[in-house]
C-alpha positions as CSV (number, residue, x, y, z in Angstrom):
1,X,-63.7,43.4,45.4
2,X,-62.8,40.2,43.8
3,X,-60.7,38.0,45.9
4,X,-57.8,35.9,44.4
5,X,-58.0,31.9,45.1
6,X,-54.7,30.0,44.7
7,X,-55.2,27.0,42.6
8,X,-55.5,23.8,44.1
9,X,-52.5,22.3,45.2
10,X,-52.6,19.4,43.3
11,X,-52.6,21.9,40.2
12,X,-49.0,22.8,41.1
13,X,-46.2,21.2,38.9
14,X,-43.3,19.8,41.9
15,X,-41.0,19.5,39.1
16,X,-41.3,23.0,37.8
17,X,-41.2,24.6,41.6
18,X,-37.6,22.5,41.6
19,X,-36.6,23.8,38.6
20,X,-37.4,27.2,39.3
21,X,-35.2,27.0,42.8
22,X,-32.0,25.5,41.3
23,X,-32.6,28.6,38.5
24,X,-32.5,30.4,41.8
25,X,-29.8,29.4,43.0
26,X,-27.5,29.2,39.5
27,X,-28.6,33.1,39.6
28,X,-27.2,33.5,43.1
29,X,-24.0,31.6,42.2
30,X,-23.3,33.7,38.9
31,X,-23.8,37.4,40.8
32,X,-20.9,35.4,44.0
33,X,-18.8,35.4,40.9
34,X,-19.2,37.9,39.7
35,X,-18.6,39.9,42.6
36,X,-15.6,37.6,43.4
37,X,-14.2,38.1,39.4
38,X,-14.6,42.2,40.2
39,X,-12.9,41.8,43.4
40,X,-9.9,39.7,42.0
41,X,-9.6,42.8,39.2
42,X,-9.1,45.8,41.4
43,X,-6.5,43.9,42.9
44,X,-4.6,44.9,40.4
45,X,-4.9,48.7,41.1
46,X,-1.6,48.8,43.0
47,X,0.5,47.0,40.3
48,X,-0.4,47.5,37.0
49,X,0.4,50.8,35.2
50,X,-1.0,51.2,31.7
51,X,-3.1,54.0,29.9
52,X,-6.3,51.6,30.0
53,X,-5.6,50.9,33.4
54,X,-9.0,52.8,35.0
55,X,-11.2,51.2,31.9
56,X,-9.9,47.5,32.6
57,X,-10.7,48.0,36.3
58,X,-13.9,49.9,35.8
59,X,-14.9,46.7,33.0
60,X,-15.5,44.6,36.0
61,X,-18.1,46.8,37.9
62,X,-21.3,46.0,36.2
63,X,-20.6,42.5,37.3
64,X,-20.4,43.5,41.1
65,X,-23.8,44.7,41.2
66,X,-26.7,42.5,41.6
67,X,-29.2,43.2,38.4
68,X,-32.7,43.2,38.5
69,X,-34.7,42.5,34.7
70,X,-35.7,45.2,33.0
């Protein structure tokens, strides 16, 4: 069995590991809102009466759930 050797460490780009942890945690911030944005919605539930009401609340859910990529 082949064994995997990590590239030196000189070989890795410092620049590209920052980038790659502020993507990380621009990712975490847009799932808080959109958890927050979800939450904010169903407080509506109690006062607002309309035909669309369960679709406009329900519009919001795909946002509250953290997504993983295809």
């Amino acid at each position: 069995m082949r064994r995997h050797t990590p590239p030196p460490l000189w070989d890795i780009d410092p620049d590209g590991v920052r980038r790659v942890l502020k993507l990380k945690t621009t990712a975490s911030d847009i799932r808080a809102t959109g958890k927050d944005v979800h939450t904010a919605f169903q407080a509506l539930d109690p006062v607002y009466d309309a035909p669309e009401q369960e679709e406009l609340l329900d519009s919001t859910l795909p946002h509250n759930t953290r997504r993983t990529p295809a």
